[in-house]
C-alpha positions in Angstrom: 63.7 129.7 170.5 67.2 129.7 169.2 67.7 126.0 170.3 64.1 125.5 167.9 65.5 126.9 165.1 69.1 125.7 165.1 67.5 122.2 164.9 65.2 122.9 162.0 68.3 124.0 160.1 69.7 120.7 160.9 66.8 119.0 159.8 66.9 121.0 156.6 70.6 120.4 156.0 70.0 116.7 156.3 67.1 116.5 153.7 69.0 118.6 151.3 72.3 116.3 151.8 70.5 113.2 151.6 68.6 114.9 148.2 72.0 115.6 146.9 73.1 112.2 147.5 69.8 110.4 146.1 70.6 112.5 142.9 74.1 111.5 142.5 73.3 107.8 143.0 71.0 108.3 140.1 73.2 110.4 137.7 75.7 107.2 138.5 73.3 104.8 137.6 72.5 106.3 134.6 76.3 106.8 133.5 76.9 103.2 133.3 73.8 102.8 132.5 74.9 104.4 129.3 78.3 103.3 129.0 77.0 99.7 129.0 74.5 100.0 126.3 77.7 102.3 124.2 79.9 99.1 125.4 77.3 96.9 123.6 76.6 98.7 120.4 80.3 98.7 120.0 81.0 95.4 121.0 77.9 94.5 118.2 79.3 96.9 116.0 83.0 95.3 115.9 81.6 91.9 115.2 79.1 93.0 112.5 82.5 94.4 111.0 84.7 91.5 111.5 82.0 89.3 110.4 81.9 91.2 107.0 85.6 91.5 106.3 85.8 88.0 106.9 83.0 87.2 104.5 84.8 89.3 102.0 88.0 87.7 102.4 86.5 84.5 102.7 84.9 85.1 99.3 88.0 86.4 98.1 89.6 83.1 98.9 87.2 81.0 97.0 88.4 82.7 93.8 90.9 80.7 91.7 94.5 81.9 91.6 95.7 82.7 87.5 98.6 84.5 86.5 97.7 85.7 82.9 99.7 87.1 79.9 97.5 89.2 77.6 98.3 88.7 74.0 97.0 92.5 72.2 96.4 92.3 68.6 97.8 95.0 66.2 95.5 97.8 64.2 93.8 95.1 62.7 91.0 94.7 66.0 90.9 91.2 65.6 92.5 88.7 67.4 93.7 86.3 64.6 97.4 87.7 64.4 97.7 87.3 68.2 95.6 83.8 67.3 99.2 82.7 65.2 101.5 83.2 68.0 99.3 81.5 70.9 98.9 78.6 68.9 102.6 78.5 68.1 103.8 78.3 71.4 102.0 75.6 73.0 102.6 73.0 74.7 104.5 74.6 77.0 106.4 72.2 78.4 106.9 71.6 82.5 104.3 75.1 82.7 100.9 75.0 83.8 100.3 77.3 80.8 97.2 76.6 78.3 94.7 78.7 75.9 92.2 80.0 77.5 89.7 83.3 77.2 89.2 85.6 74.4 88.5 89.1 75.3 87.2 91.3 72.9 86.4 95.2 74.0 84.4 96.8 71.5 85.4 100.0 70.8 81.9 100.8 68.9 80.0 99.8 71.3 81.3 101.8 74.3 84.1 99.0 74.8 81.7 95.9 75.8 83.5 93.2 76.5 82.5 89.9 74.7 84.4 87.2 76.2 84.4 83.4 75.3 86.2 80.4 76.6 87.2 79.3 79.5 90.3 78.7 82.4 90.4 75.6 83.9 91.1 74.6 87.4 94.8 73.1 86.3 95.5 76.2 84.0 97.6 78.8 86.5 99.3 81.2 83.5 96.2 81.0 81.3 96.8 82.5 77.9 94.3 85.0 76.5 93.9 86.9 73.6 92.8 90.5 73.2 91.2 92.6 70.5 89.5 95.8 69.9 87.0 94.7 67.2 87.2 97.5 65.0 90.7 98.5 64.3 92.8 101.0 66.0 96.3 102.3 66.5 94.8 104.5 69.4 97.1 103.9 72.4 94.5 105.4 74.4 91.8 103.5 73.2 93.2 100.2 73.5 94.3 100.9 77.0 91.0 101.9 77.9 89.6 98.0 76.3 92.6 96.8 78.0 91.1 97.9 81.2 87.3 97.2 81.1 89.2 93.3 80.1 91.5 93.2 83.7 88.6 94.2 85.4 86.7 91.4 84.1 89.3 89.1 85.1 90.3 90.3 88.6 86.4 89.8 89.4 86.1 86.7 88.6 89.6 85.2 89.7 92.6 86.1 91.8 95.4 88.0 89.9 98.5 89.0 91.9 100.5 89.8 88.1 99.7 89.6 84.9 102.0 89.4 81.9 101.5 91.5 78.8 102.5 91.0 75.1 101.6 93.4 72.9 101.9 93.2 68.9 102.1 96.4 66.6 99.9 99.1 67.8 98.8 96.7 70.6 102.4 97.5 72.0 101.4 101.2 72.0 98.6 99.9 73.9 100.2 98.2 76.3 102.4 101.0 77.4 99.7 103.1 77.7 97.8 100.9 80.2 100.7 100.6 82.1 100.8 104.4 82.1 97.3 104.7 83.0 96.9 102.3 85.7 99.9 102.7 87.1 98.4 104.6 90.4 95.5 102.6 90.7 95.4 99.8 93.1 92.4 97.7 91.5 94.5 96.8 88.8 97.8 93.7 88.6 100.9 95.1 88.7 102.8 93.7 85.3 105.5 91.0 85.6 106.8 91.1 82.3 106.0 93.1 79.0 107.3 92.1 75.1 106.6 94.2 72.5 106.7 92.1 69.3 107.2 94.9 66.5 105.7 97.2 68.6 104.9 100.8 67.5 106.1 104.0 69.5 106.2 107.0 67.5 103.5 106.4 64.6 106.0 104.5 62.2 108.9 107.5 62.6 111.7 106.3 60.4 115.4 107.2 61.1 116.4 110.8 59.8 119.3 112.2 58.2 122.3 112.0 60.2 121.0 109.5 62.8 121.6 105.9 63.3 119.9 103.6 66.0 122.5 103.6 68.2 122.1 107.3 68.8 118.0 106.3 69.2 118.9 103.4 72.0 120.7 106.2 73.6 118.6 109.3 73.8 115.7 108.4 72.1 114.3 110.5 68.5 114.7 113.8 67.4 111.2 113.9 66.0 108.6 113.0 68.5 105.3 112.5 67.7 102.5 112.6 69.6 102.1 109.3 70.6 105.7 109.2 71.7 105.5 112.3 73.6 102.7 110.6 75.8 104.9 108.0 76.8 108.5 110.2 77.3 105.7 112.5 79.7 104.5 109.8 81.6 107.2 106.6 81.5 108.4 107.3 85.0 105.0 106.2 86.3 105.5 102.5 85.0 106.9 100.3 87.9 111.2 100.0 87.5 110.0 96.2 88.3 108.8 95.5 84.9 111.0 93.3 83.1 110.6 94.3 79.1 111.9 92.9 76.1 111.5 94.4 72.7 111.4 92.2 69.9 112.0 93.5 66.0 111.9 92.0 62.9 114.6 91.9 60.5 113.2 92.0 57.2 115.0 94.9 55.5 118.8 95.7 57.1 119.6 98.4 54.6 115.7 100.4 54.9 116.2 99.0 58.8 112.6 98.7 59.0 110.1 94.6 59.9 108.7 96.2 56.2 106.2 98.4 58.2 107.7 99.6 61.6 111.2 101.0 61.3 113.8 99.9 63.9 113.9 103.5 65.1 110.2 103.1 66.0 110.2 99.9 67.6 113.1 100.9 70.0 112.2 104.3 70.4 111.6 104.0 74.1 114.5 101.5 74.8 116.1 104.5 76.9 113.1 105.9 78.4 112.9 102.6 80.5 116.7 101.9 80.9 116.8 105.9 82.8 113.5 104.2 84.6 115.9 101.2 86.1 113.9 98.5 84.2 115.3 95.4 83.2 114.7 95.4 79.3 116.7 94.0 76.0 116.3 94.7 72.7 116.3 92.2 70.2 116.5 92.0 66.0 115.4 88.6 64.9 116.2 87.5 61.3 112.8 87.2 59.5 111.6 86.6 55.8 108.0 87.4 56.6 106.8 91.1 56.6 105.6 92.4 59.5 102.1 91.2 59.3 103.4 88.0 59.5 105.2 88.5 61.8 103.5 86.0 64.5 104.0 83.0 62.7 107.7 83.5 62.9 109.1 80.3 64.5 112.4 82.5 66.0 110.7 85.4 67.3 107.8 82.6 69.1 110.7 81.2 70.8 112.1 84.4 72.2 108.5 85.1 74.2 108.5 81.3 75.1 111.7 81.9 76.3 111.3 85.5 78.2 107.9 84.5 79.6 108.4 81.2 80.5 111.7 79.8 80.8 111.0 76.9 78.0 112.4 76.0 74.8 
């Protein structure tokens, strides 16, 4: 009896064993079963990734490389003062330099750009003109057309740098731009900047007591708001930027181009020396008030000069 049921214990022992293994073959099978199919939807996954960035890049790569300077217009919103100095400083000789687009972001109309022209395929530092339409001396608001107009261009072409050159209150626009994109990788970083009678603290003139040497040093002793904005926020700008700052001498005694006074145009000569940018100011003897400006044959060859290495 004993002996009996010994042996059906073995037989039981066996069955569940051999259960237990049956099981765990299966719960095996089904583990790479599994870890296949995860293999394979990665595997799919990787490529359908790789296959896109490489679409991307590929379209990327079919853009054409430009290198652009922006000429701003002044208060005026058109772009017929910029207009002057483009046209006076072709040819550029031994550059592959040429007029090209003109961007106009219309601040009464929600900044829509209207843009007309073209670059062509041989035209690497195309030159193109920007206006607001309707005037402004808004640094905010022509940093904001300023914008919606690099956009444009960095969808439609490849822009590692752009140059800027801004006139009047374009120059207060182009420092804000440079304030406001400055932590934003979608937008160029700026090569070079030139403020051509730019304006930095809303026409400020020098005060009692003060001469421009004491402005190149530590700046004016009234500060505006538009001045203010830039003192707060100048350390943002890249220390890379080389800058030149361009005013007219139309009035030594007044020291004024006839409508921005010296102290104005050079107010922020030492916010961007402390910054460790590479920047020069320069009077050029003029005869033409400061709307005029543009047409001036010695201040044209200073930006021929600083932005392109030509006579």
């Amino acid at each position: 009896m004993k002996k009996r049921q010994l042996r059906k214990n073995k037989n039981k022992f066996k069955i569940i064993s051999l259960f237990f293994v049956i099981l765990l073959v299966a719960f095996m099978g089904m583990f790479f079963l599994f870890l296949g199919r995860g293999s394979q939807s990665q595997a799919k996954s990787n490529k359908t990734e790789t296959s896109t960035t490489t679409e991307h890049a590929s379209q990327n790569s079919d853009k054409q490389v430009i290198y652009p300077t922006i000429y701003i217009t002044g208060s005026g919103g058109s772009v017929t003062s910029v207009n002057w100095l483009v046209d006076r400083l072709m040819p550029i000789q031994n550059v592959t330099a040429k007029k090209s687009l003109v961007m106009i972001a219309d601040i009464t109309k929600n900044y829509q750009l209207k843009v007309t022209g073209q670059v062509s395929k041989d035209n690497k530092y195309p030159l193109i003109e920007f206006g607001t339409g309707k005037g402004t001396d808004s640094g905010t608001v022509f940093s904001k057309g300023l914008q919606r107009a690099v956009a444009y261009l960095t969808e439609h072409y490849r822009v590692p740098w752009i140059n800027l050159v801004g006139y009047s209150s374009g120059g207060t626009g182009a420092i804000y731009y440079m304030i406001d994109t400055a932590n934003n990788s979608n937008f160029p970083p700026v090569n070079k900047y030139i403020s051509l009678d730019g304006e930095y603290n809303k026409e400020t003139p020098l005060q009692n007591g003060e001469t421009l040497a004491n402005v190149l040093e530590s700046g004016p002793p009234v500060k505006t708001s538009m001045y203010n904005y830039i003192a707060d926020n100048y350390k943002k700008i890249s220390a890379k930027t080389q800058m030149l700052l361009l005013e007219g001498d139309f009035d030594s005694n007044k020291q004024t181009d006839s409508a921005i006074p010296w102290a104005d145009s050079f107010s922020i000569y030492h916010l961007f020396k402390k910054n460790g940018n590479e920047i020069t100011t320069t009077l050029y003897p003029t005869t033409l008030r400061h709307g005029q400006d543009p047409r001036n044959p010695i201040a044209v060859k200073y930006v021929k000069n600083f932005l392109y290495g030509t006579p």
